[in-house]
N, C-alpha and C positions, 0 to 999 in steps of 0.2 A: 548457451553459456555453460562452460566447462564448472561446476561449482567452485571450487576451491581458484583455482585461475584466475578466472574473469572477478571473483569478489575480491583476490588479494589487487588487481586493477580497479576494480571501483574503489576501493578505500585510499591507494594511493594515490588515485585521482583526486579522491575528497580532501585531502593532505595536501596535497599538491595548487589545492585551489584554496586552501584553508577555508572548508565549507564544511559542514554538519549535519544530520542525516537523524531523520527518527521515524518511526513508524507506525502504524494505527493499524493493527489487523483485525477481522472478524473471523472468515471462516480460514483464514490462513494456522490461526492460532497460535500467531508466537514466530512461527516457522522462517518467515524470513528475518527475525530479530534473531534466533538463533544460529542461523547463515552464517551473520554477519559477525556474529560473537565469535564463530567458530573459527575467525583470522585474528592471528596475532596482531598487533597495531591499531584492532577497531575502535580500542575505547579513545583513541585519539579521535576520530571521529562521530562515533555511534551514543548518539544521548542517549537514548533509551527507545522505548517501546510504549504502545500499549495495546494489550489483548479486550478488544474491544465487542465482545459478544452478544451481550443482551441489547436493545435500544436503552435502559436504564444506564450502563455505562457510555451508552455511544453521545446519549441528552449532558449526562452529569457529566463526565469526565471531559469528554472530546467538546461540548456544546456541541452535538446537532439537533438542531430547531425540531422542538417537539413537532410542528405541522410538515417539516419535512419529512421524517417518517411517515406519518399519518399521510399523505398525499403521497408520495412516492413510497414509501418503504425502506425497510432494512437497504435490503439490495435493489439500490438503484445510483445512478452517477448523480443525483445531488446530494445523498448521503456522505458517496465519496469524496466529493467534493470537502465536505463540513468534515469529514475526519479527519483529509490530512488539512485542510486548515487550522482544524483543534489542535492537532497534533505540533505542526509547525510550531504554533503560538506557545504552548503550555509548554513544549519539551524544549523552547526556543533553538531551534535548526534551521537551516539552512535550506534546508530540505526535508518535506516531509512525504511518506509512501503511505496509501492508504488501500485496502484490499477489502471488499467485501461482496461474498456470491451466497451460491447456493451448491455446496461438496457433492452432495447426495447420500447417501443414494434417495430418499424422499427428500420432502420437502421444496419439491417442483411444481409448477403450474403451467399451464399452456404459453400464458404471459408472460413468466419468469420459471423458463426449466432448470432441471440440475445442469451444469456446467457453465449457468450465467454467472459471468465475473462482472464487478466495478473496479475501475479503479483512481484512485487522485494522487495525483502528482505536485504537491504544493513546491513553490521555487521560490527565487530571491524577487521575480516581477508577478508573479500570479501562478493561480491554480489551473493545469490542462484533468481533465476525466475523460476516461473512455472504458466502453465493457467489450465485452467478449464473450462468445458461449463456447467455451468446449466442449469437444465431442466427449463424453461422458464416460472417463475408463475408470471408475470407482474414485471413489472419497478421496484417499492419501494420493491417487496422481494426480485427483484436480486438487487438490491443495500445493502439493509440489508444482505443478506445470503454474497457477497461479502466483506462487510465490517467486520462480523464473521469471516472467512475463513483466513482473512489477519492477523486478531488479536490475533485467534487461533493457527496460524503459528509461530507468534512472539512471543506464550506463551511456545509453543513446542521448540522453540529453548533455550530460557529463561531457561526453567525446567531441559532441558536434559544437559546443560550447553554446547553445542552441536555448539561449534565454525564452522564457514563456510570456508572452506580452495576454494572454487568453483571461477570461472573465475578470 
């Protein structure tokens, strides 16, 4: 995804389908909310954000179920799940993207290395998650390659008109 390009086609996508769009990031940081700020026309689609880092914001703001952390964790796909649901709901969108890994360079475990991503993809019929580990090129390209990858997905679904019938 060429950045500037392919996001002025995401948004007029979302325009074009009169849909809405918000996002819940952890280790992304903002990054793809600022993507998306950074095209002229977003606020026609782009509710808002939210930078979702501690579990305390991720419980209060987003609701994810306190025992889902506690059983899965920060980063895992039913965290993801619960973000961009929270997100969808409280920012009321159309669509919500939800991003949470591990950047690095620590903060890895055998179980969960640095460049494990989540991510949720909330829609007008349901929520799809899926992770990914990338190959580990420091902090700001797995947050950039992460923040691609989310955007990328919410273009693919967009294009193919590829309604989510999942969980």
């Amino acid at each position: 995804m060429q950045k500037k390009l392919e996001l002025q086609k995401l948004i007029e996508k979302l325009l074009h389908q009169k849909q809405t769009l918000t996002t819940a990031e952890s280790c992304t940081g903002g990054m793809i909310g600022q993507w998306i700020t950074s095209i002229t026309g977003s606020s026609k689609v782009y509710q808002g954000g939210v930078i979702a880092y501690s579990n305390e914001v991720k419980e209060k703001i987003l609701h994810v179920p306190t025992q889902i952390l506690k059983k899965h964790g920060a980063v895992s796909e039913p965290t993801a799940f619960f973000m961009a649901k929270g997100a969808q709901k409280i920012l009321t969108a159309t669509w919500a993207i939800s991003v949470t890994g591990i950047a690095g360079p620590d903060g890895g475990t055998t179980q969960k290395p640095v460049g494990l991503i989540c991510f949720g993809l909330a829609g007008p019929n349901g929520i799809l998650t899926k992770q990914i580990i990338l190959k580990d090129q420091g902090r700001q390209s797995n947050r950039k390659r992460a923040s691609q990858i989310a955007l990328e997905w919410l273009y693919a679904h967009l294009k193919s008109h590829n309604q989510i019938k999942h969980h």
